[in-house]
DSSP file (Angstrom, degrees, kcal/mol; ACC not computed):
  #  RESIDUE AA STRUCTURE BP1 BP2  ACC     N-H-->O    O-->H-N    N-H-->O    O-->H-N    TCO  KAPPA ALPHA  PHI   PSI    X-CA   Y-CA   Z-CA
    1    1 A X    >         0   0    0      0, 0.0     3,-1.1     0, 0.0     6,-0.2   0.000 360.0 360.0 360.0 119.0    0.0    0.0    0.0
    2    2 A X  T 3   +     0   0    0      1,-0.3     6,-0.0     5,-0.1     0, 0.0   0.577 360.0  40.8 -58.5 -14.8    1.6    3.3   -1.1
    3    3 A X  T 3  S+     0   0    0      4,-0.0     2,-0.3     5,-0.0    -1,-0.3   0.264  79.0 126.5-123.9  21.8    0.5    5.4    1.9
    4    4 A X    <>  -     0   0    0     -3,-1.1     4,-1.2     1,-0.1    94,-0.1  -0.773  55.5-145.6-113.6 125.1    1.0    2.8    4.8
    5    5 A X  H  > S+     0   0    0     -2,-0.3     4,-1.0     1,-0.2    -1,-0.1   0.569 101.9  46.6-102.9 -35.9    3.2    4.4    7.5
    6    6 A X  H  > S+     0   0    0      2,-0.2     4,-1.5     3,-0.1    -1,-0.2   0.727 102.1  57.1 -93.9 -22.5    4.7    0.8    8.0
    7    7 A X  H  > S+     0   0    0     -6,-0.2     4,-3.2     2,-0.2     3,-0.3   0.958 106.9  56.6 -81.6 -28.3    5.5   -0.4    4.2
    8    8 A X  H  X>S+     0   0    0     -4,-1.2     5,-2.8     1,-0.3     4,-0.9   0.747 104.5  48.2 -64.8 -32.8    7.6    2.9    4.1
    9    9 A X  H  <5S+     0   0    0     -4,-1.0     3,-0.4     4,-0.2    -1,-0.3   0.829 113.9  49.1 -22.5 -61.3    9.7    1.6    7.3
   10   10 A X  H  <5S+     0   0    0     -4,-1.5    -2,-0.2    -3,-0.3    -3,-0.1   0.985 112.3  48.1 -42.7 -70.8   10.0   -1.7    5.2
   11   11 A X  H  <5S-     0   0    0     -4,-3.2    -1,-0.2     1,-0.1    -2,-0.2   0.736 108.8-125.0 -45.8 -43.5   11.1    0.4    2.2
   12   12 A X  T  <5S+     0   0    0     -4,-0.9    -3,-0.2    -3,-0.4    -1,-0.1   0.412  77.0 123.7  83.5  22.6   13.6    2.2    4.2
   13   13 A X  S   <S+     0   0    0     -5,-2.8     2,-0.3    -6,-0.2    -4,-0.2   0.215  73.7  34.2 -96.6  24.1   11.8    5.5    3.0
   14   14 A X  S    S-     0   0    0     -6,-0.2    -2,-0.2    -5,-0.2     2,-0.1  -0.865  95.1-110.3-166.9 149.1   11.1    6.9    6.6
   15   15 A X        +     0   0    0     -2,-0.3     2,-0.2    -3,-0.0    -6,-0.1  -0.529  38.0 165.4 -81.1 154.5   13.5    6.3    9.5
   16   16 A X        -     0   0    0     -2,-0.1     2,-1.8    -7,-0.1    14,-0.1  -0.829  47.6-104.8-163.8 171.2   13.1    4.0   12.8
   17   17 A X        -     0   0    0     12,-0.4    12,-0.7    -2,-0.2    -2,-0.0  -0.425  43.1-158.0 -91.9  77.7   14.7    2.8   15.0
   18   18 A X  E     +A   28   0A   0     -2,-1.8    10,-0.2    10,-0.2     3,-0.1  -0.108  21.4 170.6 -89.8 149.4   15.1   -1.2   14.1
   19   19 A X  E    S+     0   0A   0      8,-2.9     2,-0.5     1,-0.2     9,-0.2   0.534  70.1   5.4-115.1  -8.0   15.8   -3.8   16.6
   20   20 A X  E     +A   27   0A   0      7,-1.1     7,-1.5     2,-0.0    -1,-0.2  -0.949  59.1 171.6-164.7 157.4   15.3   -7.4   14.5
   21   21 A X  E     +A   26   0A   0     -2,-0.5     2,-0.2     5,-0.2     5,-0.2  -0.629   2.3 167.3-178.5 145.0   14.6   -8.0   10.9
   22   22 A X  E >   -A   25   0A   0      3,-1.6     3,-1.4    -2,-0.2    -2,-0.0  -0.949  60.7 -71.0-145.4 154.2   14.5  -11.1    9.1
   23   23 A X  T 3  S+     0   0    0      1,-0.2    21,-0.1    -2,-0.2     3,-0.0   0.766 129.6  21.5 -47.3 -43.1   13.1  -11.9    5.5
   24   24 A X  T 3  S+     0   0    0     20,-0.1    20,-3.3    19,-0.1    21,-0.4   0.660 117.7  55.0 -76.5  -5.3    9.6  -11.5    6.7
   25   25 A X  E <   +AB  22  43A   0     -3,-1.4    -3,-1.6    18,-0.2     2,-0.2  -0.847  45.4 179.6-123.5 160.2    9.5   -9.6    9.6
   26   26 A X  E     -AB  21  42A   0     16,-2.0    16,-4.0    -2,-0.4     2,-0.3  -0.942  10.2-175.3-156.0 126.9   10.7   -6.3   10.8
   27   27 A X  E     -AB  20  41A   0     -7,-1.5    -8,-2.9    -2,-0.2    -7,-1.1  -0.975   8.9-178.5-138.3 159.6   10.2   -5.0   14.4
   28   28 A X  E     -A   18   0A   0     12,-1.3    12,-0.3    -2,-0.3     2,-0.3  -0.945  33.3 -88.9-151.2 157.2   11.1   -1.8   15.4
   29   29 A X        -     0   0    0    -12,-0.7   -12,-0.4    -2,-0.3    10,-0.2  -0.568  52.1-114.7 -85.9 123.6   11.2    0.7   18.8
   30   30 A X        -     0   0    0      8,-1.9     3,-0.2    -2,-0.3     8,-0.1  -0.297   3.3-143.7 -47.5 142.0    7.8    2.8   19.1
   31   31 A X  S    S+     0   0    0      1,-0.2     2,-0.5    -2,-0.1    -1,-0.1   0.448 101.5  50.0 -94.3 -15.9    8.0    6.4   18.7
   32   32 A X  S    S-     0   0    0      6,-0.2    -1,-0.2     0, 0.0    -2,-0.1  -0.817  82.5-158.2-109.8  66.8    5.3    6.1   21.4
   33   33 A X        -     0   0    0     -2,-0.5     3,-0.1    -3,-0.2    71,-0.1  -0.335  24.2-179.7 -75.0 145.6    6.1    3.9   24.5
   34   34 A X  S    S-     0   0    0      1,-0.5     2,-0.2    -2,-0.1    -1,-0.1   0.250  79.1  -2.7-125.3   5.4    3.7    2.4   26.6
   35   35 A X  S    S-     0   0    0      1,-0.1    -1,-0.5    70,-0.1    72,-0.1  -0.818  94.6 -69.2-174.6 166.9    6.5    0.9   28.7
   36   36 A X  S    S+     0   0    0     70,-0.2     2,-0.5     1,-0.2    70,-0.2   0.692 117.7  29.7 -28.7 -60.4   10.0    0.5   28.8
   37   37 A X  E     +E  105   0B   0     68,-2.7    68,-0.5    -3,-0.1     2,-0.4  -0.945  68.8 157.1-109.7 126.6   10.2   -1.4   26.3
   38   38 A X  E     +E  104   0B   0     -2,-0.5    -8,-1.9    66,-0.2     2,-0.4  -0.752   7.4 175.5-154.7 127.1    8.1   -1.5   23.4
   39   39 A X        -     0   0    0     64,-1.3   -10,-0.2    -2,-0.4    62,-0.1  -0.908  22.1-141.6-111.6 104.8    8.5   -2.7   20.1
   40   40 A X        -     0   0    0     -2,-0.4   -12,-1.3   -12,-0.3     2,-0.6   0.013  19.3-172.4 -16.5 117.9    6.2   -3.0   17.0
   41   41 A X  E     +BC  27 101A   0     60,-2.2    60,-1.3   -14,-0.2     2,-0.3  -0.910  15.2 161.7-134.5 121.9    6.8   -6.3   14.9
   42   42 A X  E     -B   26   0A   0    -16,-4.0   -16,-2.0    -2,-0.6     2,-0.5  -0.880  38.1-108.6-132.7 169.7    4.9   -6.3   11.8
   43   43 A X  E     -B   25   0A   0     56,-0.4   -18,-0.2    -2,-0.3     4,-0.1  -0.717  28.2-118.8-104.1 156.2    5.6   -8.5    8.5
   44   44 A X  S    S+     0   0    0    -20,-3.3    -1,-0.2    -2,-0.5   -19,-0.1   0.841  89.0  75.2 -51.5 -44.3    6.8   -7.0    5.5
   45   45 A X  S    S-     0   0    0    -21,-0.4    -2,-0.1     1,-0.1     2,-0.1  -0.444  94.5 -96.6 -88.8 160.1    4.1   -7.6    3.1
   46   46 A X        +     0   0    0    -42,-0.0     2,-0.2   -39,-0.0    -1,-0.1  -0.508  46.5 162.5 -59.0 133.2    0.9   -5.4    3.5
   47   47 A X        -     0   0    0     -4,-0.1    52,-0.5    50,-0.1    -4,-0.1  -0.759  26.0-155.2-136.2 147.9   -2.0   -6.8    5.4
   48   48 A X        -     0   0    0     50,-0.3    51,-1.6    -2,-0.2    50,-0.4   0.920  67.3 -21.4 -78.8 -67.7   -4.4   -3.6    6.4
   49   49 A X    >   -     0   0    0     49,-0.2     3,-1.9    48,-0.2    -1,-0.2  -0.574  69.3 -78.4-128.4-176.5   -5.9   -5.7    9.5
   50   50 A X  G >  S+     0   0    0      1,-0.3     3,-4.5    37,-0.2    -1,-0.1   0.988 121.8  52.0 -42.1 -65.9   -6.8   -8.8   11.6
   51   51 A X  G 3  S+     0   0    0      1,-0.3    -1,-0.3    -3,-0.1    37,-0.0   0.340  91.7  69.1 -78.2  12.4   -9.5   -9.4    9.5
   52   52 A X  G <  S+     0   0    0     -3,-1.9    -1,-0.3     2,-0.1    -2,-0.2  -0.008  73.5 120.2 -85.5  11.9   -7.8   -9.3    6.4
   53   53 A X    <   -     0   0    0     -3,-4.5     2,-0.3    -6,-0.1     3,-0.1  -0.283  39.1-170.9 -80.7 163.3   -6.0  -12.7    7.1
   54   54 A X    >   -     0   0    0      1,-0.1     3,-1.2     0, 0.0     4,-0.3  -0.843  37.4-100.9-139.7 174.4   -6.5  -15.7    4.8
   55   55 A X  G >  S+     0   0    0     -2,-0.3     3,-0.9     1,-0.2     4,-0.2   0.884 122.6  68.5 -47.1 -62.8   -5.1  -19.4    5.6
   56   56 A X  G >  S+     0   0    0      1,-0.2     3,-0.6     2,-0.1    -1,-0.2   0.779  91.5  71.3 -28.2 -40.1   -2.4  -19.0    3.5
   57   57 A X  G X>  +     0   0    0     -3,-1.2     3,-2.8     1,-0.2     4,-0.6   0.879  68.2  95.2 -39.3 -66.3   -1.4  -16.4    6.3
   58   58 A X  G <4 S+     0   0    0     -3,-0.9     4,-0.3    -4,-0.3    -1,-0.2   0.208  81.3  39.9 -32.7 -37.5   -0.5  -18.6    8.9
   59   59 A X  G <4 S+     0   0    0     -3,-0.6    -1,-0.3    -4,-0.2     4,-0.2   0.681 114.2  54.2 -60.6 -28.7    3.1  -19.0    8.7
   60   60 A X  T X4 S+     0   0    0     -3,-2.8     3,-1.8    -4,-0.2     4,-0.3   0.975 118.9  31.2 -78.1 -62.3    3.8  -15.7    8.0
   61   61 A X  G >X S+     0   0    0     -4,-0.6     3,-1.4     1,-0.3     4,-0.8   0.865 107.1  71.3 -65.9 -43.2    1.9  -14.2   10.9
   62   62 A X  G 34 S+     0   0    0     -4,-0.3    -1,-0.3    -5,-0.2    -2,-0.2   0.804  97.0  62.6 -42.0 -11.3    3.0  -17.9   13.3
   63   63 A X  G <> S+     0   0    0     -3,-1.8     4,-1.4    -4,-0.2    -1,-0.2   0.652  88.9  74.3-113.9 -14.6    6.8  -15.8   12.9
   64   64 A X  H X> S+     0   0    0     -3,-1.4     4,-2.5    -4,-0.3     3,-1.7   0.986 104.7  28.3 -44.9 -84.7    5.1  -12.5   15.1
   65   65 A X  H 3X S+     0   0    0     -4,-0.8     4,-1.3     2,-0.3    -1,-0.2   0.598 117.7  61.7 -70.5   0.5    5.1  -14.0   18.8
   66   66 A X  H 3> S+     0   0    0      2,-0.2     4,-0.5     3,-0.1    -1,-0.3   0.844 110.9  41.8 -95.3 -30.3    8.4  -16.4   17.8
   67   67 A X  H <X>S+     0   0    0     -3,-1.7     4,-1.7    -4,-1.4     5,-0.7   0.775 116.1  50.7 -92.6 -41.0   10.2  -12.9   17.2
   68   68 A X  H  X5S+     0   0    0     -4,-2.5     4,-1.1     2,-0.2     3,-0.3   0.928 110.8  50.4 -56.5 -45.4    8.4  -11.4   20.6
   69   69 A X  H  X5S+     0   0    0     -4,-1.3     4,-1.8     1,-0.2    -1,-0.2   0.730 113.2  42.2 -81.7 -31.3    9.5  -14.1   22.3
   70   70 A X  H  X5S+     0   0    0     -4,-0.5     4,-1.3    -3,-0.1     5,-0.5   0.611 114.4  46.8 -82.9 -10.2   13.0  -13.8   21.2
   71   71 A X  H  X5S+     0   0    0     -4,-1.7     4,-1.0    -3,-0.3    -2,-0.2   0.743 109.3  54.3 -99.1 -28.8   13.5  -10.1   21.4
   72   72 A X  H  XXS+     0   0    0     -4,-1.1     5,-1.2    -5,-0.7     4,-0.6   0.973 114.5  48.9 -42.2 -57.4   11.7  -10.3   25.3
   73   73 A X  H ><5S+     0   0    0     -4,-1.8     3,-1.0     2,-0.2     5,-0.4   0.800 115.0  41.6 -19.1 -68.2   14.9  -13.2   25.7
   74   74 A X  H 3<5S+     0   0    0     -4,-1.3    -1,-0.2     1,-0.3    -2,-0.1   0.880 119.1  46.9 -71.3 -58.6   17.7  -10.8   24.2
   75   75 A X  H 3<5S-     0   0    0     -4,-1.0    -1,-0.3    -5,-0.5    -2,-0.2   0.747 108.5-131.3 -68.1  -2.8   16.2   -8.0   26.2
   76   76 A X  T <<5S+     0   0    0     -3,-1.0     4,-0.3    -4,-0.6     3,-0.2   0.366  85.8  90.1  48.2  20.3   15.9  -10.1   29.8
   77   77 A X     >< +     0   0    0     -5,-1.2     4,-0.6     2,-0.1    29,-0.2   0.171  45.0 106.2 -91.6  30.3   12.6   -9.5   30.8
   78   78 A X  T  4 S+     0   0    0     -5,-0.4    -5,-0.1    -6,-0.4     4,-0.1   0.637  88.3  46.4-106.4 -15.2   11.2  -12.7   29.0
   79   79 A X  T  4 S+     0   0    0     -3,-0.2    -1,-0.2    -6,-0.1    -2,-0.1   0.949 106.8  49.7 -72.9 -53.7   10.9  -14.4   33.1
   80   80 A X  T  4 S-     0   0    0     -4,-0.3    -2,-0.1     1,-0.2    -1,-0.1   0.540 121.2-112.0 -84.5  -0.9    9.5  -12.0   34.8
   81   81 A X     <  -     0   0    0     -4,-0.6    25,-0.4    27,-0.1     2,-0.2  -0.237  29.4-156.4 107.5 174.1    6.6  -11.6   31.9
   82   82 A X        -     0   0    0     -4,-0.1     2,-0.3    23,-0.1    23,-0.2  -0.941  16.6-109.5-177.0-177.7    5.4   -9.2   29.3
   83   83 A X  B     -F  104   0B   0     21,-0.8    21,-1.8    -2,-0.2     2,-0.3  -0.784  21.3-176.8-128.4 160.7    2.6   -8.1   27.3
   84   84 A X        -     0   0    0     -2,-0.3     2,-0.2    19,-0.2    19,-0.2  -0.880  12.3-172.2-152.7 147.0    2.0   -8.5   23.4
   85   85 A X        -     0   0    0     17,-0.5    17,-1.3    -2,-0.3     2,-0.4  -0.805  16.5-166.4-124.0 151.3   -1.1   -6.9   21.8
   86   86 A X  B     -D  101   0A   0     -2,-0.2     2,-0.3    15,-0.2    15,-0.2  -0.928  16.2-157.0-128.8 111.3   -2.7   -7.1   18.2
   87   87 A X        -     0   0    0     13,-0.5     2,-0.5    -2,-0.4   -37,-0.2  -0.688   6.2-161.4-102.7 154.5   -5.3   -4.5   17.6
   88   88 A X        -     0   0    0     -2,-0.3     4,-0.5     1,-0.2     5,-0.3  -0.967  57.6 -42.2-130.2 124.7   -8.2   -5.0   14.7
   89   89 A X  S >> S-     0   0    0     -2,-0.5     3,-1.1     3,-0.2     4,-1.0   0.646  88.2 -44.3  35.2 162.6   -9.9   -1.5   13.7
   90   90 A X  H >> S+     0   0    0      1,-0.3     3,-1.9     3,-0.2     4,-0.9   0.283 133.9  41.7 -34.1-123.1  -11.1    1.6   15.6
   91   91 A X  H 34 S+     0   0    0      1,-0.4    -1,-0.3     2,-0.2    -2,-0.2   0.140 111.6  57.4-103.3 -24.9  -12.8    0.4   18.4
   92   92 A X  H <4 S-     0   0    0     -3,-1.1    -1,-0.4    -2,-0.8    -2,-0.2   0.859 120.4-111.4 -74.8 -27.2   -9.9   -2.5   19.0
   93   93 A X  H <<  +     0   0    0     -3,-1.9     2,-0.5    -4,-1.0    -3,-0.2   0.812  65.7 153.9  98.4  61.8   -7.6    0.7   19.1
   94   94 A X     <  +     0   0    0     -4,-0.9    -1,-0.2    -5,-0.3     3,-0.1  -0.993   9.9 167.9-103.9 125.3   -5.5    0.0   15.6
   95   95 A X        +     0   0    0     -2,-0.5     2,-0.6     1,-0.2    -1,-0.1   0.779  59.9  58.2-114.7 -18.3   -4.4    3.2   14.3
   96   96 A X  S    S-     0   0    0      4,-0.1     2,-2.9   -48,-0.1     4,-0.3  -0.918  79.2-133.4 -84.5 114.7   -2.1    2.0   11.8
   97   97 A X  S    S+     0   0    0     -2,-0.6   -48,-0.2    -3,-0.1   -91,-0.1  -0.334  75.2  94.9 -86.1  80.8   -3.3   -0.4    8.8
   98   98 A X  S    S-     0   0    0     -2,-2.9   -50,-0.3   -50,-0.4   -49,-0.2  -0.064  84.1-117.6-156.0  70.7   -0.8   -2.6    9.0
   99   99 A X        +     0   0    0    -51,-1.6   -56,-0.4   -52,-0.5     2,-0.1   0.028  51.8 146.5 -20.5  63.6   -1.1   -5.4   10.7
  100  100 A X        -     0   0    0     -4,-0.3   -13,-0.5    -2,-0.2     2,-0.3  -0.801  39.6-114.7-141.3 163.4    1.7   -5.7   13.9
  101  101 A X  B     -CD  41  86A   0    -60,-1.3   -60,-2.2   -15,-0.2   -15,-0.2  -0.760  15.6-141.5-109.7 114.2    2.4   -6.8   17.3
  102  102 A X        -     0   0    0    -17,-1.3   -17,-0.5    -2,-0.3     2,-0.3  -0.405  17.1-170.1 -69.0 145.1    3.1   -4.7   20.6
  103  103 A X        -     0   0    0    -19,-0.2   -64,-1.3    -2,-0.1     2,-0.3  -0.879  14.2-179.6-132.6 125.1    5.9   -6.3   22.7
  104  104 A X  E     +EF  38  83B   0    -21,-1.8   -21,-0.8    -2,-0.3   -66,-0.2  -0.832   7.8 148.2-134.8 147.9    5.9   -4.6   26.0
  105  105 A X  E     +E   37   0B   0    -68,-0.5   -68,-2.7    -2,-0.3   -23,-0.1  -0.782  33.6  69.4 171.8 162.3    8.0   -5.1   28.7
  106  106 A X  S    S+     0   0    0    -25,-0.4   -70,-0.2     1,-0.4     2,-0.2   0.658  90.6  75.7  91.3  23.9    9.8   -3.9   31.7
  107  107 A X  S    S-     0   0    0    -26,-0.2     2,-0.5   -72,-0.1    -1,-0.4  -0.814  89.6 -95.4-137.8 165.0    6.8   -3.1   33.7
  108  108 A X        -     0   0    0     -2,-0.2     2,-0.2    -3,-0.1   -27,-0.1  -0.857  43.5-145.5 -96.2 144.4    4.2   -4.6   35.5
  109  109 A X        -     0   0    0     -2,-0.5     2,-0.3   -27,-0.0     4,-0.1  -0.762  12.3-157.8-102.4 155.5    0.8   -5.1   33.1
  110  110 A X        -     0   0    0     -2,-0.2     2,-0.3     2,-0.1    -2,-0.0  -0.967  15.6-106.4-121.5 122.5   -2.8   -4.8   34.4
  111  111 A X  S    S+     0   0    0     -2,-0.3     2,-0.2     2,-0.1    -2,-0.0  -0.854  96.4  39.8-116.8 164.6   -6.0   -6.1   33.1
  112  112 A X  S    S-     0   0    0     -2,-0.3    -2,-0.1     0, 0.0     0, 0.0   0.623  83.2-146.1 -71.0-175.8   -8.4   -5.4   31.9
  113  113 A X              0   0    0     -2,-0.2    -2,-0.1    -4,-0.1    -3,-0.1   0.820 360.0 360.0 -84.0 -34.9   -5.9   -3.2   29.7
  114  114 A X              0   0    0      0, 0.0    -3,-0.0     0, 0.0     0, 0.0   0.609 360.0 360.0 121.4 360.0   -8.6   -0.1   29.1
């Protein structure tokens, strides 16, 4: 998608500040933190939202929490817990259309969330 705030990160046509990439995935430090750490991991190809996923998906998207789980490791909170979030349209709270995955950590979490 030509106007997607995240394929231009992919592209390398907007800066951020990236902590992992592999040939489908790319995660990267929030410009916006909600806790010590937190990092956005979205896959490279466009998908707008949750509810754009097809079967086909599954692999691609199965490589989100396997890269949250390794950057929680690398980062040492991955014992003491941590959060990760996916949001699906306004009212889920998505404000970017692009699918990706919050990894939070270095806090204590509360639910419900808000």
């Amino acid at each position: 998608m030509q106007d997607c705030l995240f394929c231009k990160i992919v592209k390398r046509e907007i800066p951020a500040d990236i902590v992992y990439e592999d040939d489908q995935v790319l995660a990267f430090n929030d410009i916006n933190p909600q806790a010590p750490t937190h990092i956005l991991i979205i896959p490279k190809r466009h998908i707008a939202t949750l509810n754009d996923l097809e079967e086909a998906d599954q692999a691609l998207v199965g490589r989100l929490p396997v890269v949250a789980a390794r950057l929680a490791r690398e980062r040492g909170f991955a014992d003491d817990g941590y959060r990760v979030v996916m949001n699906c349209n306004d009212q889920g709270g998505q404000t970017v259309y692009h699918i990706h995955m919050h990894l939070m950590g270095g806090r204590r979490f509360t639910w419900p969330a808000g």
